[in-house]
Structures are given as C-alpha cells and as structure tokens.
N, C-alpha and C positions, 0 to 999 in steps of 0.2 A: 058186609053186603056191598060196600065200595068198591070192594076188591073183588068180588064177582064180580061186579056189573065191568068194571075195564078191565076184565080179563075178559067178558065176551066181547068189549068192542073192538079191543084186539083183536081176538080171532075171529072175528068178524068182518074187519079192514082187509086182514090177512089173507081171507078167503077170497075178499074179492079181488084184491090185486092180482092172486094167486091164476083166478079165471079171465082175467084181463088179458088177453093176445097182445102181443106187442105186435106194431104197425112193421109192414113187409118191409124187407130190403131194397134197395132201391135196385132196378135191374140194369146190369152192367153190360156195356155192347162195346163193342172191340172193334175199332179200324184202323187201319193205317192211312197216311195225307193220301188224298185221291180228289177232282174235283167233286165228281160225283156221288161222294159222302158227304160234302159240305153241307148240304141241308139239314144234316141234323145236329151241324155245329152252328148254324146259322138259327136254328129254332130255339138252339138254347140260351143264344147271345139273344135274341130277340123275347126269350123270358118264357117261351114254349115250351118246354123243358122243365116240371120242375125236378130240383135236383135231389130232391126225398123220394122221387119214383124212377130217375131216369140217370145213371153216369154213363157218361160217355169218357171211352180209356183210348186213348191215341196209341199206336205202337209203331214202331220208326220201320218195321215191314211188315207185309202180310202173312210171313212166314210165322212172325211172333204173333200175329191174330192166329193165324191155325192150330199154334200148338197152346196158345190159352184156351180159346173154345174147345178142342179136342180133349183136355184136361180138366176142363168142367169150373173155369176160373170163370168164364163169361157166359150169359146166359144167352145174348144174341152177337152173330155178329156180321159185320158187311165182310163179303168174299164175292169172287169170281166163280163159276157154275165151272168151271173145269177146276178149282182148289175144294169147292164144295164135293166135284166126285170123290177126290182123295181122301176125302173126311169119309166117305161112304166107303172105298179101299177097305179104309180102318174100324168098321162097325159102329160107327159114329153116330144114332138115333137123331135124325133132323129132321125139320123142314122149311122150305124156301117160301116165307110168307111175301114178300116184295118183291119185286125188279128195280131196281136202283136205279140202272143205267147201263145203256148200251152203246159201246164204245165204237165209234167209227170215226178215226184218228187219234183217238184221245192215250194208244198205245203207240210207243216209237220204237224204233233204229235209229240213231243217231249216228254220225259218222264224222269223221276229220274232213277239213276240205280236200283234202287230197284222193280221198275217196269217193267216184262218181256213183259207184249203184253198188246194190248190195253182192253181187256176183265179186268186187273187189275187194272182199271180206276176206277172199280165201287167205288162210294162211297168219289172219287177221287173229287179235286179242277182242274179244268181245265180254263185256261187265254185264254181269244177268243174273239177277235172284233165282236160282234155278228149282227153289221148290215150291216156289209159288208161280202167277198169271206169265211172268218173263220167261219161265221155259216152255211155254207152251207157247207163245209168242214167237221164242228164237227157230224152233222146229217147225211150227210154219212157214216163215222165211226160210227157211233150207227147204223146204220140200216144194214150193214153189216156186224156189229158182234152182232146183234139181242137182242142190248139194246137200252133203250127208253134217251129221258130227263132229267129223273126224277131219272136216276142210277147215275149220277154227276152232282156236283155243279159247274155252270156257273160262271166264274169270267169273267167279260165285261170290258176288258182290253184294251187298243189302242196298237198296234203295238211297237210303238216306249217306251214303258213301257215293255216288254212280257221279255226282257232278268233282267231286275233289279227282275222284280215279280218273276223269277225264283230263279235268286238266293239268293234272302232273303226271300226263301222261304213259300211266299204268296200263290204258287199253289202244284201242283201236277204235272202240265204236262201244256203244251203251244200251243196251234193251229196257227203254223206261218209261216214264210217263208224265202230266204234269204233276207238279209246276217245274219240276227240274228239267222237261223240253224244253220250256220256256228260253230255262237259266243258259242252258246249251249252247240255242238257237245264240244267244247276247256273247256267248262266248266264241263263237264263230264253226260251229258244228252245223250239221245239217241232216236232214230227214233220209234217208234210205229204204226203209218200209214204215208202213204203218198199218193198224186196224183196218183203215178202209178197202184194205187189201179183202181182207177175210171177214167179211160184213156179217153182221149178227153172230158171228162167234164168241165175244169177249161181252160177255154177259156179269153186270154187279148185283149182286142179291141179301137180302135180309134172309140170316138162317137163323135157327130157333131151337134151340133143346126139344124135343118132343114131351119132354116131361116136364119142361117149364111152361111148354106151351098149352099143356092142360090142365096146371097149377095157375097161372094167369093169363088168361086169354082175353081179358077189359085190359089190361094192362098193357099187351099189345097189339091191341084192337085201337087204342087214343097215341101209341107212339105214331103209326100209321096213319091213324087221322092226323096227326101232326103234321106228317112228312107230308103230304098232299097238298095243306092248308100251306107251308112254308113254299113249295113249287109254286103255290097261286102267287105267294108274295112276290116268288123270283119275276113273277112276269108281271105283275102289278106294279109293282116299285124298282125297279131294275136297279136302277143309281144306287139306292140305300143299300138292295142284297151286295150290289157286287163293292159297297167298299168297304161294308161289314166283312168281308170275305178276304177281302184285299188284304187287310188290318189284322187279321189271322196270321195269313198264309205271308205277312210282309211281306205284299206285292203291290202294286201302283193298280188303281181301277180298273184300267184298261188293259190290265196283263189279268186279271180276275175276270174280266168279262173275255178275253181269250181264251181261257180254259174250256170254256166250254162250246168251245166252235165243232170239237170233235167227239163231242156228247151227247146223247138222248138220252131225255128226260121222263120215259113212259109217265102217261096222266093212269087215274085209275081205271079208268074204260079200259085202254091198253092192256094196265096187269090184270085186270079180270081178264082178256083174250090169252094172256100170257100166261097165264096162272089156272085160269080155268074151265067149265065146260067138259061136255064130254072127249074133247080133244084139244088140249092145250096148246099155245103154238109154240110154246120151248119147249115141249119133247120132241120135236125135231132139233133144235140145238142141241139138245142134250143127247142125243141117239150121233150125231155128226161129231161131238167132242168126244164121248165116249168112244169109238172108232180111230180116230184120230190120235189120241191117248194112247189106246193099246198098241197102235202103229208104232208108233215113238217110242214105247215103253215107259211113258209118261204112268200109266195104271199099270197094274202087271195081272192084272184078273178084271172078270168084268164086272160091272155092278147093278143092282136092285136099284133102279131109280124109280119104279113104279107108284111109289108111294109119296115121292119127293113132294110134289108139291101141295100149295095149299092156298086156298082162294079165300077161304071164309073170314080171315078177316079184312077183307078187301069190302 
C-alpha cells in the first residue's frame, strides 16, 4: 500500500512540474555605441532593467545589429529608419515601436586639417560603414555638394576601427559619429558635413519582430515605459545621468554631456505624433529616405512601409 501511495505522489509531483511553464526568456535587443541608445544602458546601471526580462547586447557596428535581428538572434533592436528600410529590402516582418532620436549633428565628416570643406574630398580616402546609416550619410554629402561616387575612394571600415584608421593615417576623412567625433575633434580633425545638413533625415528607432511583438506586448509596453521614465531622469538629475554615462563610454562628464548637443530626445507626446494618428509625421521621412535610397542605389526595389509603424505601445 506504501508503495502505491509514493508512486502516486510521484506522479503526481511529476505532473505538476510537467504543467509548470518555465518563466520567458529574457528579451534581447541589439545596439551598437550611439549616444542616443544610452538610455537604455543608463536604466539598466540605474537597476531599470531587470536582467531576467531585459539583455541588452552591445555590437561594435550597426551592420552586426542588422544581421543579428535579420537572423532572428534579437528580438528588438535600435537602428536607423533608412537600415530599418533594408531589413524590409529583405522581407524582414517589423515594426518601429519608438523613435529614439533624431539626429541633427550628432552624424559627421570628419576631415584632416588640411582639408577646408567637403568639396576637398575629391580624390580623397574616406573610412564609412557602408551598409549601415554611414552610406547613406556619405551619399548625401555627395549629392549636396554635386559630386558622384566615383570622386572618392571608399574605405568600408567598422565603426569601432574609424578613430585608429584616422590616425595612422589609412584615410582622409571618416564618416562617423559619437563619441569617436569627440576622440577626433582631440586628435586635431575637424567637421566637414554633418546631419544638420539634412535635418530629420537620420532618424533612431526601436524595431520589433512582428511575432514577438504579439507574443509580448506588456513586455514591451514596460521597456518603453522605462525608456521615457530614464529621459525624465536625464533632465531631472543631469550630473548623475551624464557621469553614469561618462563611466560607460570612458569619457569625462563634460564630453558625456557633449554628446548630445546634436541629439533629440522625442518625449512621448512627440512619438505618439511620430508614430501615430491617422497621418504620422515619419512617413514623410520615410517616403524622402526611400526616394533617396533608390537614387543612390542604396535600396535596389521599393518597399511596403505602409504597415511599418506602430503607436500602441506608446
């Protein structure tokens, strides 16, 4: 009789572990250094984050964010709205729940002193991530100052290489961003174009699996509420965020609070105009990069953006 009775309490423990769900995976999002991703490294050093729902994976370019999320390694990740069309190129099921940041300086040209504007490029070595936000960058400055391609030599460089290839010099000039402007500028480089050239073009965004985003949608609906909560703090305690940030990015305060001089921060009022509504106001950016794109040969077809965005967890 003993031996019945713990053989059903065994199968009976059994059972129930058996119906026991294990707790989700924590959900993985992919950036590369940018200021305007810091908030979500900043929420986590600040304990915002916990790390049983939320990793955050750093990759040394954007390019190695695109082909992680394009391959189904990350469930969210920060990108630019013209690397976001190329994910759609590719049949890529997304959508752009955030606006991170909009860049107006916060992309460069950098150049040697000997180099007064970007016109002195010609003939020029130029260092540029070219399949991620740095070709679409370098091609606006050429078409803005009414040269092609074919007047500078391309170096396809990675981001986290752009300050060494400067200064043993391997290039001419560097298409980049910070904090390596920063590092540049100290090095005795100097500005040539920037974003503020081409205003509301260079657009940061949170993108989302379409089928993660209907598998957890609280999930990230509370990253979101995070990132907004972490913005209030950027302006509420400024000193603390920026040397939390500094201490990251091993940078001095005051080079942490220069990052973002050529930054926007949209609040959520904003990404709901941004985002939503019966007429969004990035599908005008997005109608002007797509265009743009196909010019350059940047896209080589057009794309279905129609469905891209998405407000409701805003």
């Amino acid at each position: 009789m003993a031996l019945v009775k713990s053989f059903f309490v065994m199968s009976l423990m059994l059972l129930i572990a058996c119906s026991v769900e294990p707790p989700p995976l924590p959900s993985k999002i992919g950036t590369n250094v940018w200021p305007g991703y810091e908030p979500l490294y900043l929420a986590r050093e600040l304990g915002q984050l916990d790390k049983k729902e939320f990793q955050l994976i750093e990759y040394h370019s954007a390019s190695e964010v695109i082909r992680a999320f394009r391959n189904g390694s990350l469930d969210m990740a920060a990108l630019t709205m013209d690397e976001v069309l190329m994910l759609l190129q590719n049949n890529v099921p997304l959508k752009v729940v955030l606006v991170m940041d909009i860049s107006a300086g916060g992309d460069v040209i950098m150049a040697k002193p000997g180099i007064q504007q970007f016109n002195d490029l010609k003939g020029k070595r130029i260092a540029v991530e070219s399949s991620a936000v740095g070709g679409y960058v370098v091609t606006r400055a050429l078409e803005l100052n009414e040269m092609v391609l074919t007047d500078v030599e391309i170096k396809n460089i990675t981001p986290s290489a752009h300050e060494a290839a400067y200064k043993n010099g391997v290039v001419d000039a560097v298409v980049t961003f910070e904090p390596t402007r920063t590092k540049l500028l100290n090095a005795g480089a100097h500005e040539v174009f920037s974003s503020r050239q081409i205003p509301g073009e260079i657009v940061d965004v949170l993108v989302v699996h379409e089928k993660y985003l209907a598998q957890r949608p609280e999930r990230i609906k509370k990253l979101i509420n995070t990132w907004f909560d972490t913005l209030d703090f950027m302006q509420q305690q400024r000193e603390k965020a920026m040397t939390v940030i500094a201490k990251r990015l091993l940078l001095e305060p005051a080079e942490a609070e220069a990052l973002y001089y050529g930054l926007k921060l949209p609040s959520r009022i904003e990404n709901q105009r941004l985002l939503g509504g019966p007429n969004p106001a990035l599908v005008e950016t997005i109608g002007k990069l797509e265009s743009t794109m196909l010019k350059q040969k940047l896209l080589q077809r057009d794309v279905d953006a129609s469905q891209l965005l998405s407000a409701e967890m805003l």
